[in-house]
C-alpha positions in Angstrom: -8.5 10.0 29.2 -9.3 12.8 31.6 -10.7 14.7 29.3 -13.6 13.7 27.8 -16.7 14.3 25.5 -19.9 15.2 27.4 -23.1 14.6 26.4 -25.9 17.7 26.4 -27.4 16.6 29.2 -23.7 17.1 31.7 -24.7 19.5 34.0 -22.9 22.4 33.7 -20.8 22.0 37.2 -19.6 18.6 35.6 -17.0 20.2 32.5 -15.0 23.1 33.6 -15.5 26.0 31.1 -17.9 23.8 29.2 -18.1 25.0 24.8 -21.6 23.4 23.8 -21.3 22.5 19.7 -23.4 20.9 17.7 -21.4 17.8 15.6 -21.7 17.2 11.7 -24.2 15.0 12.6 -26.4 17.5 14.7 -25.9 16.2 17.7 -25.3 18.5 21.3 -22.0 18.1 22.6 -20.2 19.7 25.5 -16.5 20.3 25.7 -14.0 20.8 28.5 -11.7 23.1 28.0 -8.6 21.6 27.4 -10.8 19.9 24.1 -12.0 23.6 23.6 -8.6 24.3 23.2 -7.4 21.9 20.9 -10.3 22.4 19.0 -9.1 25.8 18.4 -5.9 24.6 17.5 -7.1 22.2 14.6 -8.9 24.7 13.6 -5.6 27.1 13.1 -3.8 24.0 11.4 -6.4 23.9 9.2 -6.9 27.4 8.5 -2.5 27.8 8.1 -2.0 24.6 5.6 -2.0 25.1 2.3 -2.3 20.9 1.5 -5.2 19.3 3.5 -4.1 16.8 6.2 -5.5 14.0 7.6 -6.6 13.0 11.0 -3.7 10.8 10.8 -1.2 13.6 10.3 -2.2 15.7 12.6 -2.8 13.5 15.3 1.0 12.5 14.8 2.1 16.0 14.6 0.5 17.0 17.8 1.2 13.9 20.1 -2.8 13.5 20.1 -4.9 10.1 20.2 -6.6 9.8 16.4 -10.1 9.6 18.0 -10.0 12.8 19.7 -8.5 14.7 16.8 -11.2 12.9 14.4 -14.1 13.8 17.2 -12.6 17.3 17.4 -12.5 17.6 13.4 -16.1 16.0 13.0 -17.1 18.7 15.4 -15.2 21.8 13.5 -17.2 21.1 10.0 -20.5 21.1 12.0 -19.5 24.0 14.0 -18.6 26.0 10.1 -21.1 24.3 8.5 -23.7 26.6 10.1 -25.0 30.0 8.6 -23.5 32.4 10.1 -20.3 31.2 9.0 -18.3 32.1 5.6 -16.3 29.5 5.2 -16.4 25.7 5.7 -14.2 23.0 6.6 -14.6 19.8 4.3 -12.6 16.5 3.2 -10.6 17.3 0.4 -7.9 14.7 -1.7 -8.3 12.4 1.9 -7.3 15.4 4.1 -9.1 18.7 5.5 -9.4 22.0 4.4 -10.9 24.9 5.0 -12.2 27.0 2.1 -15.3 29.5 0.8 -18.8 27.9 0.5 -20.3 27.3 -2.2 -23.1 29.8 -1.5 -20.8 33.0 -1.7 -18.0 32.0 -4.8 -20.1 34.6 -7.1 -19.7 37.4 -4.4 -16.4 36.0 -3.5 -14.9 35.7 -6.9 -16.4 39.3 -7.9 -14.4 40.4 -5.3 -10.9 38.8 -5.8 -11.5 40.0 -9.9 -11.5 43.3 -8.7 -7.9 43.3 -6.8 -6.0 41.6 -9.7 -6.5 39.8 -12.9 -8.3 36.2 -12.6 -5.6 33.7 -13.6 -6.8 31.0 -15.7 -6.2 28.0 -17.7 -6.6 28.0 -21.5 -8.9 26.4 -23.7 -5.6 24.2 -25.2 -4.8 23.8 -21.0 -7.7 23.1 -19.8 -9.1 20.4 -22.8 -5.1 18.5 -22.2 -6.1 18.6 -18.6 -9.6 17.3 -19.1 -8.0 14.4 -21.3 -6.0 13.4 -18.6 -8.1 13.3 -16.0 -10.6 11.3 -17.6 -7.6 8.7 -19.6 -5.1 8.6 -16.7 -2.3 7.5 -16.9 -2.3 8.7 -20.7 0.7 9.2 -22.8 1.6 13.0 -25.2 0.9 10.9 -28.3 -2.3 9.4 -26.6 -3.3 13.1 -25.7 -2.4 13.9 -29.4 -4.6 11.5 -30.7 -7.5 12.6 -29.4 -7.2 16.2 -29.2 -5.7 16.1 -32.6 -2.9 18.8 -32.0 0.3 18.5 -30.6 0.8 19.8 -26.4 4.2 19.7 -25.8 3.8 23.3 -24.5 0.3 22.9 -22.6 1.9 20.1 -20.5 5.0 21.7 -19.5 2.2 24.3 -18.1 1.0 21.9 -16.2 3.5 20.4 -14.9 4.7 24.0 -13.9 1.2 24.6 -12.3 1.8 20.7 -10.5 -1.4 20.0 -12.0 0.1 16.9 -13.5 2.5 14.7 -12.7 4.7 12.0 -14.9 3.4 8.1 -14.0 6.6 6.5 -15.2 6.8 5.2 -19.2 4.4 3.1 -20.8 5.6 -0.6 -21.6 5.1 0.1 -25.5 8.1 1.0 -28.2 9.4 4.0 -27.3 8.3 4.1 -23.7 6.3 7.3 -23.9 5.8 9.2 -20.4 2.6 8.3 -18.8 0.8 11.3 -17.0 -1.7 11.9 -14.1 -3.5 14.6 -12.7 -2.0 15.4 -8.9 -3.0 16.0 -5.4 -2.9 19.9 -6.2 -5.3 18.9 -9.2 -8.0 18.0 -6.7 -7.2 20.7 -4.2 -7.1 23.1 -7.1 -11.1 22.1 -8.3 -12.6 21.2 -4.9 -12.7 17.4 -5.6 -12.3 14.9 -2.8 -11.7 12.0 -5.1 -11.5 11.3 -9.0 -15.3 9.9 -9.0 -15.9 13.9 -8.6 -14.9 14.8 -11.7 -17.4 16.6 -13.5 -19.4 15.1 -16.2 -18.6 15.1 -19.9 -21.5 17.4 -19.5 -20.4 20.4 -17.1 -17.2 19.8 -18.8 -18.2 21.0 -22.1 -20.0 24.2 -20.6 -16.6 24.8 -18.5 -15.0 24.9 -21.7 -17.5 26.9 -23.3 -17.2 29.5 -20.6 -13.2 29.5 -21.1 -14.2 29.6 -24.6 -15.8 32.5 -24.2 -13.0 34.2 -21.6 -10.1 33.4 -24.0 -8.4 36.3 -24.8 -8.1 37.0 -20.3 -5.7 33.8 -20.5 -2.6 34.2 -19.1 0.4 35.1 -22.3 2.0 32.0 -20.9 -0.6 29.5 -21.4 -1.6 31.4 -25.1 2.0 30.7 -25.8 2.1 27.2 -24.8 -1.0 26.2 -27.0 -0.2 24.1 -29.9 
């Protein structure tokens, strides 16, 4: 490949319009410019997809070898990992995606509640979503059973939100659907994988904060809750 990854120590005459970044793993590296540019392209892809995409998928998309995209991308979330930047570029559900660090959601959020009103799941929602996430693939009467009230409503909000998903029927009389949490369930709560999912502990003071923010849910989800 004619263009190549330089080390720190290149001199300068060596990579025409040389970019010097530091990687995810702190380490100097010097670009040429047609990586420069492709870097700046990744970064636009990222920046433009809603659904994270893989190495894999971009590198198909854009006719590129899979080690330079990954070498680019490994470069990108050192290069917004730094201070001075806003927002970050991590692996989410096994794909990239570029979204608000952690350090400035309460600024962040402040400012989003002050354009329009926060949308948000509701207590019923958000437990039916819990139980699912945790029991997956669960069936309605399964959910029933341990939340004790019937949900028909709450999952059909789900399912509108693509939170959930149906997993087929389970093999039992009656065949019940079987549901999942989805993709847009892990880009939707920053999780890279289900071993992310909070504990039983955060969970309970989520749903004491949504507890506490019940009458703000949305008349949908208040009218779903049964």
């Amino acid at each position: 490949m004619e263009d190549t990854f330089a080390s720190a120590s290149t001199p300068p005459e060596a990579v025409s319009a040389d970019e010097l970044l530091t990687s995810s793993a702190g380490q100097a590296v010097a670009l040429s410019s047609t990586d420069a540019q492709l870097k700046a392209v990744l970064e636009a892809i990222v920046y433009v997809t809603e659904e994270p995409l893989s190495a894999i998928q971009i590198a198909d998309a854009l006719g590129e070898p899979r080690e330079r995209v990954e070498k680019l991308l490994e470069l990108l979330v050192g290069q917004f990992d730094l201070p001075e930047h806003g927002v970050t570029i991590r692996e989410v559900a096994g794909g990239y995606k570029m979204a608000t660090k952690a350090e400035h959601h309460e600024r962040v959020r402040a400012f989003v509640k002050s354009l329009r009103p926060q949308l948000k799941l509701s207590l019923p929602a958000l437990e039916t979503l819990a139980v699912i996430a945790y029991k997956q693939p669960v069936t309605a009467p399964e959910i029933l059973e341990i939340r004790g009230v019937q949900g028909a409503g709450v999952l059909k909000t789900l399912l509108d939100r693509k939170l959930i998903a149906t997993a087929g029927r389970k093999d039992v009389i009656g065949k019940p659907i079987l549901y999942k949490t989805t993709k847009e369930f892990m880009v939707q709560f920053g999780l890279k994988d289900l071993s992310e999912l909070p504990t039983l502990k955060e969970f309970e003071e989520i749903r004491r904060l949504a507890l506490s923010d019940e009458p703000a849910a949305s008349e949908a989800d208040q009218g779903a809750a049964s």
